[in-house]
C-alpha positions as CSV (number, residue, x, y, z in Angstrom):
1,X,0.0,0.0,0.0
2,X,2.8,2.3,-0.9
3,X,1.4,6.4,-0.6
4,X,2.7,9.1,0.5
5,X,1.8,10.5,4.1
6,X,-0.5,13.3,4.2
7,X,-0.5,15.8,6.5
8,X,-2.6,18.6,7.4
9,X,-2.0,20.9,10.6
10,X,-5.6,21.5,11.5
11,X,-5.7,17.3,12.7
12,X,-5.4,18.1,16.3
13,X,-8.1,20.8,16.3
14,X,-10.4,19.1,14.4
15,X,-10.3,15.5,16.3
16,X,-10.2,17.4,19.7
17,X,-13.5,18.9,18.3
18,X,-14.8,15.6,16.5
19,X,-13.9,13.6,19.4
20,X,-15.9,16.1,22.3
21,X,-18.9,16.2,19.9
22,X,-19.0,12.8,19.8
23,X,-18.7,12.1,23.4
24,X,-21.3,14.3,23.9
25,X,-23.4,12.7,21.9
26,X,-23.0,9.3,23.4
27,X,-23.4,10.6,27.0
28,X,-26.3,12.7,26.9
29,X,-28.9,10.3,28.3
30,X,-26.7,8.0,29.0
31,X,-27.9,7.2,32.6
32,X,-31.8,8.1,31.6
33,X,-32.2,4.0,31.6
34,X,-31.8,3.5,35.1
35,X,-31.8,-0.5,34.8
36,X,-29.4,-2.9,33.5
37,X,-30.7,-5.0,31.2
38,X,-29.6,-8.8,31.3
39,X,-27.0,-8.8,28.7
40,X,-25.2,-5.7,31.1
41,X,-25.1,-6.9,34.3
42,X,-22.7,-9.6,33.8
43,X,-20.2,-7.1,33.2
44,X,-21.1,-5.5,36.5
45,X,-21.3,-8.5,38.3
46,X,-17.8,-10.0,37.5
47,X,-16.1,-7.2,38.3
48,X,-17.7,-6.8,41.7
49,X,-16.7,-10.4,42.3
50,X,-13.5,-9.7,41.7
51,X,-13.2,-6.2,43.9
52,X,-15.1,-8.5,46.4
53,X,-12.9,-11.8,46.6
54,X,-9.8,-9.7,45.6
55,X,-9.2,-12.7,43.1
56,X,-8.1,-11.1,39.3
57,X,-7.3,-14.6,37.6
58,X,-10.8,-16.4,38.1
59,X,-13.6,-14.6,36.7
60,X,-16.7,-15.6,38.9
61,X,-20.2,-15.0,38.0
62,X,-22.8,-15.3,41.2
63,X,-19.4,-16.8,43.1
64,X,-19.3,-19.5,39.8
65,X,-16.2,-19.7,38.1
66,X,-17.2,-18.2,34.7
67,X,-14.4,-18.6,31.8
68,X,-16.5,-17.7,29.0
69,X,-14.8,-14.6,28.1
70,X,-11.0,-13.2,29.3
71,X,-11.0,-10.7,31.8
72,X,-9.8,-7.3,30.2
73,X,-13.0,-5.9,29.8
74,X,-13.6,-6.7,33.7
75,X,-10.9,-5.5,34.7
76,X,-11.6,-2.0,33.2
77,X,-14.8,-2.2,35.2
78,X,-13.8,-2.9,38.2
79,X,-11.5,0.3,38.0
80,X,-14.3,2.4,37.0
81,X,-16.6,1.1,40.3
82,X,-13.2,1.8,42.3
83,X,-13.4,5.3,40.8
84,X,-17.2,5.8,40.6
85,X,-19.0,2.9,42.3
86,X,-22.0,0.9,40.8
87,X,-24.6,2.7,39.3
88,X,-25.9,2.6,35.4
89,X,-24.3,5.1,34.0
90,X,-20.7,4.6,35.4
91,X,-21.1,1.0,34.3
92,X,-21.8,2.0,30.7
93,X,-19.2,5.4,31.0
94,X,-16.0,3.0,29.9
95,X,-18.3,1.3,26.4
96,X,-19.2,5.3,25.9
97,X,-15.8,6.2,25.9
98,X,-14.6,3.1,23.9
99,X,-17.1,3.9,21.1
100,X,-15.4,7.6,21.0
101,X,-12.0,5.9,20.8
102,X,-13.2,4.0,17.8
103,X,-14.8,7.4,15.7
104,X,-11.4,8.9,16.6
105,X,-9.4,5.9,15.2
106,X,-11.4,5.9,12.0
107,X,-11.2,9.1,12.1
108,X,-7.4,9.8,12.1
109,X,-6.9,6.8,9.8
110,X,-8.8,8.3,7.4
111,X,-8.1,11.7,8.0
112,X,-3.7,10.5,7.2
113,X,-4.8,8.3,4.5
114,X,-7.4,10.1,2.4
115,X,-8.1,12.9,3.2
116,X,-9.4,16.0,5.5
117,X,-12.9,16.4,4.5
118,X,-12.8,11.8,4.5
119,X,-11.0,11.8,8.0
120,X,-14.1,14.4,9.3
121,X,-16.9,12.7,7.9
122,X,-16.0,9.3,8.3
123,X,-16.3,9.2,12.2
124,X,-19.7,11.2,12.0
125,X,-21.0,8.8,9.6
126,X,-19.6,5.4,12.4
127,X,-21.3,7.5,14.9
128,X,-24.7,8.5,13.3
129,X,-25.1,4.9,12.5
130,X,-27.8,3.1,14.8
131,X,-25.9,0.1,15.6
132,X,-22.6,2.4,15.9
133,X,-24.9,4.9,18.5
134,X,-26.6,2.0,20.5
135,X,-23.3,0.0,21.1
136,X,-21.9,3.3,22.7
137,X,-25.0,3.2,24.9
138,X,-24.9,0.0,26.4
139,X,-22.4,-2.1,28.3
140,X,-21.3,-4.2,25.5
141,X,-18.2,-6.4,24.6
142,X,-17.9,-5.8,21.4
143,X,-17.2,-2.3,21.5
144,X,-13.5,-2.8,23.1
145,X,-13.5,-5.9,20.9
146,X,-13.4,-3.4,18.2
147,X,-11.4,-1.0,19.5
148,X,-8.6,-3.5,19.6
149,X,-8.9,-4.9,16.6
150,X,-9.5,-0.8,14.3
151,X,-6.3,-0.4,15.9
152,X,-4.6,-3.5,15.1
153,X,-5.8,-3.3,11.2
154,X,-4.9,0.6,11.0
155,X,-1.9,0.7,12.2
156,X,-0.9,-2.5,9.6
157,X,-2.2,-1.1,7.2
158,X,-0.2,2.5,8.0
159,X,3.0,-0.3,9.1
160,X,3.6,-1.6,5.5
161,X,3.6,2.3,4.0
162,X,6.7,3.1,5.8
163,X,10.2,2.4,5.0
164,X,12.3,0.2,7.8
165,X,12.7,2.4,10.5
166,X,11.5,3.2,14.2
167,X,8.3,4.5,12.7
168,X,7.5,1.1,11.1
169,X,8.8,-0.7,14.4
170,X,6.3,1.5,16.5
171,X,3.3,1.2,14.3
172,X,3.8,-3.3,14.1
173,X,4.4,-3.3,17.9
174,X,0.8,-1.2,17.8
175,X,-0.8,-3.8,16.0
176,X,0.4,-7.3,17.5
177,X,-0.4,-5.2,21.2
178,X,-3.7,-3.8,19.9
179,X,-4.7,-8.0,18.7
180,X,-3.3,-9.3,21.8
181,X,-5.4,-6.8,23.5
182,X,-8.7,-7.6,21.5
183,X,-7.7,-11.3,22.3
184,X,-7.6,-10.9,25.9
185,X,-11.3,-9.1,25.9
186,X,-12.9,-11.7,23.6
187,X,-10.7,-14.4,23.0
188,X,-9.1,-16.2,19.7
189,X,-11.2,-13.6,17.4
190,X,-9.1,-11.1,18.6
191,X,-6.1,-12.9,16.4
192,X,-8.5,-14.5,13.8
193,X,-9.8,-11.5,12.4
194,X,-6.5,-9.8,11.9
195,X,-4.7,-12.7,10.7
196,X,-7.6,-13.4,8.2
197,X,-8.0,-10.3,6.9
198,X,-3.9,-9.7,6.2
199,X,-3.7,-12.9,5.1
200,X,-5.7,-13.1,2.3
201,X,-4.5,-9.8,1.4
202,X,-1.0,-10.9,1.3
203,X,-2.3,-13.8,-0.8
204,X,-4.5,-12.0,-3.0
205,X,-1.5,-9.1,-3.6
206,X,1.1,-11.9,-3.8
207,X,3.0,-9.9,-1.5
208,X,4.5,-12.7,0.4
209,X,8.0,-10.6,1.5
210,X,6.1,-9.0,3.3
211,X,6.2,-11.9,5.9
212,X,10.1,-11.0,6.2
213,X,9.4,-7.3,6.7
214,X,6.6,-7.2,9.7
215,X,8.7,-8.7,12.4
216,X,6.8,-11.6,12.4
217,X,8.7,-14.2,15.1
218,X,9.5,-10.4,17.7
219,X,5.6,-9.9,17.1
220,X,3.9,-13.1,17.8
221,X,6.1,-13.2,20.6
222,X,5.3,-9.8,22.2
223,X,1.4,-11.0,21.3
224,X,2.2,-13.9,23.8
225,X,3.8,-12.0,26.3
226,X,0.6,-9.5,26.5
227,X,-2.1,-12.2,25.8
228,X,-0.9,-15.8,27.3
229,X,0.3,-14.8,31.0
230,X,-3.5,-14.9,31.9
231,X,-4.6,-17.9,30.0
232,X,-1.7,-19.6,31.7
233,X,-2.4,-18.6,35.2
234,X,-6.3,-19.2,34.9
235,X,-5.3,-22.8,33.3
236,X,-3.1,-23.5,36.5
237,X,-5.1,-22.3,38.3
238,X,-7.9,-24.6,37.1
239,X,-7.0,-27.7,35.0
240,X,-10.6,-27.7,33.2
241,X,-10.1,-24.0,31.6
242,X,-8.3,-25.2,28.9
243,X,-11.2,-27.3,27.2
244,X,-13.9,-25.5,28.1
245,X,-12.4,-22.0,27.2
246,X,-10.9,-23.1,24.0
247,X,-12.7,-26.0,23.1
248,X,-16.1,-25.8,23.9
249,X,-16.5,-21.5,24.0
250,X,-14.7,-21.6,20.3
251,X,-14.7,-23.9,18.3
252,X,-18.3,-25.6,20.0
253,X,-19.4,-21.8,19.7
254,X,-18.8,-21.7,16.0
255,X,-19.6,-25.0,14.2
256,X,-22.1,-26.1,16.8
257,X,-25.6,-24.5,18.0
258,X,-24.6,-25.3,21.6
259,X,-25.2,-21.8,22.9
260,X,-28.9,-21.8,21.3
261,X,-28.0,-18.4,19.4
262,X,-28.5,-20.0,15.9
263,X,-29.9,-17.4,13.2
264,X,-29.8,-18.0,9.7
265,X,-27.3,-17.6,6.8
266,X,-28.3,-14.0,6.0
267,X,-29.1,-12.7,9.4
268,X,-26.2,-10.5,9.6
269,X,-27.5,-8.4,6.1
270,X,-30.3,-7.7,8.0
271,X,-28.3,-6.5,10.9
272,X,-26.6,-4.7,8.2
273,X,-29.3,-3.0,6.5
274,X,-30.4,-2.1,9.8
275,X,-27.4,-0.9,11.8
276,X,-25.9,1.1,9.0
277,X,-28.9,3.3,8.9
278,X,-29.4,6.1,7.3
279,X,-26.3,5.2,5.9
280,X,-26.8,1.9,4.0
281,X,-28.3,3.4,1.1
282,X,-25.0,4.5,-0.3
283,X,-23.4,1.2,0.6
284,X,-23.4,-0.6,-2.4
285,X,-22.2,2.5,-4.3
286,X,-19.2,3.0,-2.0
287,X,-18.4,-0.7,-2.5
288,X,-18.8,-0.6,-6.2
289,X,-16.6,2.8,-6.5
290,X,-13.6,1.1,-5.0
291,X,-14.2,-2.9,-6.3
292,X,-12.8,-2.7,-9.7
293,X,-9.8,-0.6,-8.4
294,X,-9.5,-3.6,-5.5
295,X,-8.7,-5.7,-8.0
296,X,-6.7,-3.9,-10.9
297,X,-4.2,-2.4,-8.5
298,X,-3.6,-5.2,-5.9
299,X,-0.2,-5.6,-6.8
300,X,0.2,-1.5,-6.8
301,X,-1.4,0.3,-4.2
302,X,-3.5,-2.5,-2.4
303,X,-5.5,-0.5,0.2
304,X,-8.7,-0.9,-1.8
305,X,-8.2,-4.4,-1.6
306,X,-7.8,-4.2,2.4
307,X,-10.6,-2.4,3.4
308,X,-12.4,-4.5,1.0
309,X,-11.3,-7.9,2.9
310,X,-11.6,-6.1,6.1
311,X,-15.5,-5.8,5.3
312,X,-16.2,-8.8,3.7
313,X,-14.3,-12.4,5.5
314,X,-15.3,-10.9,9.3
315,X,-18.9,-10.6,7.9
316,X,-18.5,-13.9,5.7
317,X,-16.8,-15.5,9.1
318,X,-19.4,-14.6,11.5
319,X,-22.7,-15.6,8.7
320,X,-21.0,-18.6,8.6
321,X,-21.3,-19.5,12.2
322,X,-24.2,-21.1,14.0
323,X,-23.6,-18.7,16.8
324,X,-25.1,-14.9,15.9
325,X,-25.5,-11.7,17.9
326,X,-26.5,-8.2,15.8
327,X,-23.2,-6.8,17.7
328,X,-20.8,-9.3,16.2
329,X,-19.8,-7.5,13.0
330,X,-19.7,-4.3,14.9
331,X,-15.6,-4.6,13.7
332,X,-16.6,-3.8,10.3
333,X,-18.4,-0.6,10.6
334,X,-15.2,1.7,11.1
335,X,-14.8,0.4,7.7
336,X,-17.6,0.7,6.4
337,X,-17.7,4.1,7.4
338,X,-14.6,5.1,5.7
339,X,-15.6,3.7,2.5
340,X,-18.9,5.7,2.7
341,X,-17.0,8.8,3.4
342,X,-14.9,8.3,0.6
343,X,-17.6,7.9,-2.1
344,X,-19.4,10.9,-0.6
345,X,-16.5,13.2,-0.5
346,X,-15.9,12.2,-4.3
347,X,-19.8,13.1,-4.8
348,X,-18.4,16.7,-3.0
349,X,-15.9,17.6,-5.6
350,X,-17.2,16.6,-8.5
351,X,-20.7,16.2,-9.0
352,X,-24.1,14.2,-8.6
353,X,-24.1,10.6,-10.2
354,X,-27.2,8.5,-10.7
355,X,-26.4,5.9,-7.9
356,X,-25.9,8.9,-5.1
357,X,-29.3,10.1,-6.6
358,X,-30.8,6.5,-6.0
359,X,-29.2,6.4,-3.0
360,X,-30.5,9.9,-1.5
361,X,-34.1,9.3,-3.3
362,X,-34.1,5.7,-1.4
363,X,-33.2,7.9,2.1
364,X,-35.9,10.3,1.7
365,X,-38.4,7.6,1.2
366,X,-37.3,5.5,3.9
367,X,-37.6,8.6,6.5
368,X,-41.4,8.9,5.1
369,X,-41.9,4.9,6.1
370,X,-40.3,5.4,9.4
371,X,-42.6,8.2,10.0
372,X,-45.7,6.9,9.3
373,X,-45.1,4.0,11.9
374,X,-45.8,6.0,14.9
375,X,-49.5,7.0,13.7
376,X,-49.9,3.0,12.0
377,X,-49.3,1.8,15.3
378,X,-51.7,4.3,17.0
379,X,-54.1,3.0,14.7
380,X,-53.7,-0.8,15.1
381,X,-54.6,-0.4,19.0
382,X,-54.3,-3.3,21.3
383,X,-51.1,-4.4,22.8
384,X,-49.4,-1.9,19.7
385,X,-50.7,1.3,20.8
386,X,-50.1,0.8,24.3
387,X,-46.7,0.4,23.8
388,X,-46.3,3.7,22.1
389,X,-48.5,5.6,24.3
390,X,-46.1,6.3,26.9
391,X,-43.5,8.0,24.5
392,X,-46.3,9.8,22.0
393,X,-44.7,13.1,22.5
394,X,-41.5,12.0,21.7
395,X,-42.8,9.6,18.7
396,X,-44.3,12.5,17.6
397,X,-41.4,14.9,17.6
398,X,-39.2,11.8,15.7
399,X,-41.9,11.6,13.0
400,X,-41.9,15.5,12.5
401,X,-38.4,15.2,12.4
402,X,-38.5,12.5,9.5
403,X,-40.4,13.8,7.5
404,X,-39.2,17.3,7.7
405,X,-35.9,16.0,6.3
406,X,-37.8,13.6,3.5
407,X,-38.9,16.6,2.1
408,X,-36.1,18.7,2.5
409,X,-33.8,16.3,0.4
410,X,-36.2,15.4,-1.9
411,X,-36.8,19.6,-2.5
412,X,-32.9,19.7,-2.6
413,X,-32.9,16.9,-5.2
414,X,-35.6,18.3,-7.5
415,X,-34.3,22.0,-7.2
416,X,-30.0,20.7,-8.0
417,X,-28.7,21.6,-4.7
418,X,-25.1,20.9,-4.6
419,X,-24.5,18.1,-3.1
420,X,-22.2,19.5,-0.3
421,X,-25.4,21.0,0.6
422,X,-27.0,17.6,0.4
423,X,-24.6,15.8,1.7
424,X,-24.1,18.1,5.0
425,X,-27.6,18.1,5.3
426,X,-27.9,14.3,5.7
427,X,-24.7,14.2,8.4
428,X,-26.4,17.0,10.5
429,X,-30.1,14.7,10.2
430,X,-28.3,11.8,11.0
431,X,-26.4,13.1,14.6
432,X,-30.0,14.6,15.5
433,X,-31.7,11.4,14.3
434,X,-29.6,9.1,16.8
435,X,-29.5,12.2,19.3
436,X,-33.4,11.7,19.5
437,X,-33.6,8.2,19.3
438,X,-31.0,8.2,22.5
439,X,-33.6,10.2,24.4
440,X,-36.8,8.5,23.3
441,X,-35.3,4.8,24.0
442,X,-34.5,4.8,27.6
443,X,-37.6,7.0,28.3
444,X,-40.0,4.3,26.8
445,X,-37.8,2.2,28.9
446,X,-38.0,3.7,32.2
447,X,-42.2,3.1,31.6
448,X,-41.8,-0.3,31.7
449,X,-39.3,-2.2,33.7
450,X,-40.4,-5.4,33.8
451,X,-38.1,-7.6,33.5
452,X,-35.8,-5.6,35.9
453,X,-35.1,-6.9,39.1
454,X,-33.7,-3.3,40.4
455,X,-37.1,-2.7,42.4
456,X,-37.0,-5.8,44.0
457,X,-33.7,-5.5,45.2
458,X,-33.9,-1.9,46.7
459,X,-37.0,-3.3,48.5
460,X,-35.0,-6.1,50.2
461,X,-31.5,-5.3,50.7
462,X,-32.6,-2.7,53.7
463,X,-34.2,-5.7,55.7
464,X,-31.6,-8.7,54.4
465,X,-29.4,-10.0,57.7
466,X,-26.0,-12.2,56.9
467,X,-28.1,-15.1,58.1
468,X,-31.4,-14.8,55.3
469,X,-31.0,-16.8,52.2
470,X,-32.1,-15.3,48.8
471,X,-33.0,-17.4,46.4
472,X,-33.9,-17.5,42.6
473,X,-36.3,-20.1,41.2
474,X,-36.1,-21.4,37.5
475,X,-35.1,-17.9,36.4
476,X,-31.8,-17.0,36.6
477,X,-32.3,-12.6,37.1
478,X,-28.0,-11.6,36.2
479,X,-28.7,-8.4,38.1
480,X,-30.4,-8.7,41.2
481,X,-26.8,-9.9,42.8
482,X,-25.8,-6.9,41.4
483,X,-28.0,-4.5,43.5
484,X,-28.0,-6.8,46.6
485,X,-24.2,-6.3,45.9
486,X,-24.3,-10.3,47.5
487,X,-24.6,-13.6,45.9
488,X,-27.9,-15.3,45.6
489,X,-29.1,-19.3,45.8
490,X,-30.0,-20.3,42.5
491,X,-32.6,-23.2,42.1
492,X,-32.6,-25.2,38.9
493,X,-31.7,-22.5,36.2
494,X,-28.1,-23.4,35.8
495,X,-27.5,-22.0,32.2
496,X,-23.7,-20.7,31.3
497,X,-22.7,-21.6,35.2
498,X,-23.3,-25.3,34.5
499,X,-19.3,-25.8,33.6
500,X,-18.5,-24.1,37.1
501,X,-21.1,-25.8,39.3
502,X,-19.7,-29.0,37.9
503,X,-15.9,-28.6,38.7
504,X,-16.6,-27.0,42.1
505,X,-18.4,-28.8,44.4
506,X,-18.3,-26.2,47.4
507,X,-20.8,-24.3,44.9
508,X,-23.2,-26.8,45.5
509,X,-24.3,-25.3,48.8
510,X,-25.5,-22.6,46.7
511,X,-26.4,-23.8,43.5
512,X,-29.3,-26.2,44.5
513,X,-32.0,-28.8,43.4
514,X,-35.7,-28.6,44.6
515,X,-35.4,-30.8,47.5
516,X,-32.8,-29.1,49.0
517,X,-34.9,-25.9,48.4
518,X,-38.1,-27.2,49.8
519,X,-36.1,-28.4,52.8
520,X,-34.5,-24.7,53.6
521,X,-37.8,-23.2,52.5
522,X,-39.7,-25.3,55.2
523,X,-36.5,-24.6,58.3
524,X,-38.6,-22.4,61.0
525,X,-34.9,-21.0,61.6
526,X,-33.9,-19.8,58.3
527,X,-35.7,-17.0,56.4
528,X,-35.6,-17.7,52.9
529,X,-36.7,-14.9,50.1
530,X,-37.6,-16.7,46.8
531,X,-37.8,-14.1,43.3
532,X,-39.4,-15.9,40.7
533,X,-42.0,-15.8,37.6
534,X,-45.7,-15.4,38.9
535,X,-46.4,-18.1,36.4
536,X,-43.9,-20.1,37.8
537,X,-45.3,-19.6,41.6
538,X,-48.8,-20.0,39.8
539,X,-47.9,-23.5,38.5
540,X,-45.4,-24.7,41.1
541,X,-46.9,-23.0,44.0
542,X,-47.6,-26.0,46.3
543,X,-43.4,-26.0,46.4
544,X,-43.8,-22.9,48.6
545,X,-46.5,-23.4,50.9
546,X,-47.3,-20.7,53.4
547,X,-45.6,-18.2,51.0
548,X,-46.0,-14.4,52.2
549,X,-45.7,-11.8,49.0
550,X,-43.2,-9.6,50.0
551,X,-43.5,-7.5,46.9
552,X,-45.2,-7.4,43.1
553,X,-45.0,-5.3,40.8
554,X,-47.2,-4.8,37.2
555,X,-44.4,-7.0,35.4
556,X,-43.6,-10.4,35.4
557,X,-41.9,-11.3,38.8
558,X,-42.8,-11.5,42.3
559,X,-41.0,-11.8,45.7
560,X,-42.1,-14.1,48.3
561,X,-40.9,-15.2,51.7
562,X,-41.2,-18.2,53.9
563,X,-41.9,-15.9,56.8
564,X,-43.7,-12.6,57.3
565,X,-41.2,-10.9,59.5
566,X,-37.9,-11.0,61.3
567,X,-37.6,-12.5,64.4
């Protein structure tokens, strides 16, 4: 990929102003949702266990050992709660500020390699996106997962520019830490995708002396040195990690539907479609723009090629496996982004082509569908309506907004705007877009709680003693240890703690069959509080006789107790 470097002495300025709007953007709101849902509080959960027990080696879920993802990620949290304690937003600060990170590495990537008006727009775009915006909202592993890996694929990609030198040296230490890194938040993917995507490139540019020039044996040993300390530890530590983690949680994970998170084949161009938004309509003309070139000048300048492989095999990879979640090809967006920017910016200096018409006409229409779902919904009543009719203010406002810009680009188009104009137009509607979707999210949310066990907890934990059990029944609720900030008896939902309960017999005393439940449920010494489904307590109710309803709420859960009061 032999260019020269650009520079530009406005890049500080404008990433310092980039980066702050961004931010912004992200945390506005961010603690409106005062509940974590399930998929969070496992991230909050570990690190409390590990602040608790002192113990960094041995993740723990619910006092389980829990080796189903490396301990980075956990231990960045647990700094944050040693800095801010629990609560929801400080939780999700770090995956706020991670997303940032990400916009500014696109950003700067772009901004050296293409271009100013690229290296501005590109980030907006990443950030704009839905999928991009909601990752930076929620505690979610991906988003360091991506961090990790941008970096690693920039800075190669920056690496192999360079003449032999420091520079070089500096920029292919970057990227065997940066994998090592994304390999000790998420495991082997963090080396997979990196090595796949270079790979192939390498193959498909037949530049194979390249292997000589990246320091591959000093790499792949300073990977080890950042990446295999832990796996060795938590393997000595306990013998069984070594299947379970690499065996089962990778390979079982991929080939296998073991995990019960099977989607089909083309699942993840839905997610695409989706997550891209209202960006994806200029996808395929971004793509196209820079295919032919891809090809033609491999053996020349092969960045086209690279950023073509970067968004293809991790997409290809992940379709291909039988376990899917929307955030896994989050890694590709960056990428994505930059390709966009690069079409559009093109559009900017010359002129208006029939695909960015199609694409713009396509955007304008699909803001008049969004639109039109608030007042559809209204109309359908039932179930529907009521869902929307704690947010109809804010529903409203979004649809105004929609259709305000529908017509605005569709007057731009018919009247020849330039398409600066257009183009500007559509990056400003995008931030506020996301902006209000950010504000109207959460506030439906905080309507309806009800799978939350938040309320529950606050209701107990003033009137818990050392010597009161708390149990869970068939239901396993990740973040009610979380606000009891203690462990909790779990009845017949093992799940993902399964492995640990079986190579840990001590946990036994708390991970329990019915029997043993009725028989501590039934001690006239031993208060026991049970959360669980109401239809569960409706059909299994005679396991709980004398039950006294501590608290219900309008959702699904209720607490119960084997005795009214303390004695």
């Amino acid at each position: 990929m032999p260019t020269t470097p650009n520079h530009y002495p406005h890049i500080q300025k404008d990433f310092l102003l980039i980066s702050l709007g961004i931010l912004i953007l992200f945390l506005v709101g961010l603690g409106s949702y005062p509940y974590l849902v399930p998929s969070e509080a496992r991230y909050i959960e570990i690190p409390r266990q590990m602040l608790e027990t002192g113990d960094w080696i041995t993740p723990r879920l619910n006092g389980i050992k829990y080796f189903e993802k490396p301990p980075l990620f956990y231990w960045v949290q647990a700094l944050q709660m040693t800095l801010f304690g629990l609560g929801e937003f400080s939780g999700r600060l770090w995956t706020a500020l991670m997303m940032t990170g990400i916009c500014l590495v696109t950003g700067i990537a772009t901004y050296k390699k293409y271009g100013r008006l690229e290296g501005i727009l590109a980030p907006v775009i990443l950030a704009s996106s839905i999928l991009g915006f909601i990752s930076a909202r929620i505690v979610l592993l991906d988003v360091p997962l991506s961090l990790f890996l941008v970096t690693s694929l920039f800075t190669f990609m920056f690496a192999v520019e360079h003449p032999p030198g420091r520079r070089r040296d500096l920029l292919l230490a970057c990227m065997y830490g940066a994998a090592a890194l994304a390999t000790l938040t998420k495991g082997l993917i963090g080396i997979v995708i990196p090595a796949m995507v270079i790979g192939m490139w390498i193959l498909l540019s037949n530049r194979w002396s390249l292997l000589l020039r990246v320091r591959l044996i000093p790499g792949l040993l300073f990977f080890l040195a950042v990446a295999a300390p832990w796996h060795y530890l938590a393997g000595k530590i306990t013998p069984e990690f070594y299947h379970f983690y690499f065996i089962h949680e990778h390979f079982e994970r991929f080939l296998t539907k073991s995990h019960h998170r099977y989607e089909p084949p083309w699942f993840f161009f839905a997610v695409l479609i989706v997550g891209f938004l209202p960006w994806t309509m200029f996808l395929i003309q971004a793509v196209k723009m820079r295919l032919k070139a891809a090809w033609t000048q491999r053996k020349e300048d092969g960045s086209d090629l690279y950023l073509l492989l970067w968004a293809v095999l991790p997409f290809t990879f992940f379709s291909l496996s039988d376990s899917k979640l929307v955030s896994y090809i989050l890694p590709i967006f960056p990428v994505l982004a930059l390709l966009v920017a690069r079409y559009l910016v093109q559009i900017w200096r010359t002129a208006e082509t029939r695909g960015y018409r199609i694409g713009t006409y396509s955007m304008a229409v699909f803001f008049l569908v969004m639109a039109a779902a608030y007042p559809v919904m209204q109309q359908l009543g039932g179930k529907t309506a009521a869902i929307v009719a704690p947010i109809a203010t804010n529903m409203a406002v979004l649809s105004i907004l929609l259709v305000v810009q529908a017509i605005a680009l569709l007057w731009m188009l018919r009247t020849r705007v330039a398409a600066r104009t257009l183009i500007t137009s559509t990056a400003i509607f995008a931030v506020l877009f996301v902006g209000w979707f950010g504000h109207l999210a959460p506030h439906a949310a905080t309507r309806a709680p009800l799978n939350s066990s938040k309320e529950f907890a606050e209701a107990l934990k003033p009137q818990l003693t050392p010597e009161d059990e708390v149990m869970v029944f068939a239901h396993y609720y990740q973040d009610f240890p979380v606000y009891l900030d203690r462990n909790v008896t779990v009845v017949v939902t093992f799940g993902e703690m399964e492995f640990g309960r079986s190579i840990e017999p001590r946990t036994h005393a708390w991970m329990i069959d019915v029997p043993t439940m009725q028989q501590r449920w039934k001690s006239k010494d031993h208060r026991v509080f049970v959360l669980l489904r109401k239809q569960n307590f409706v059909h299994d109710g005679a396991l709980f006789p004398n039950a006294y309803v501590v608290m219900e709420n309008d959702g699904p859960n209720l607490l119960i107790s084997n005795r009214p009061e303390k004695h």
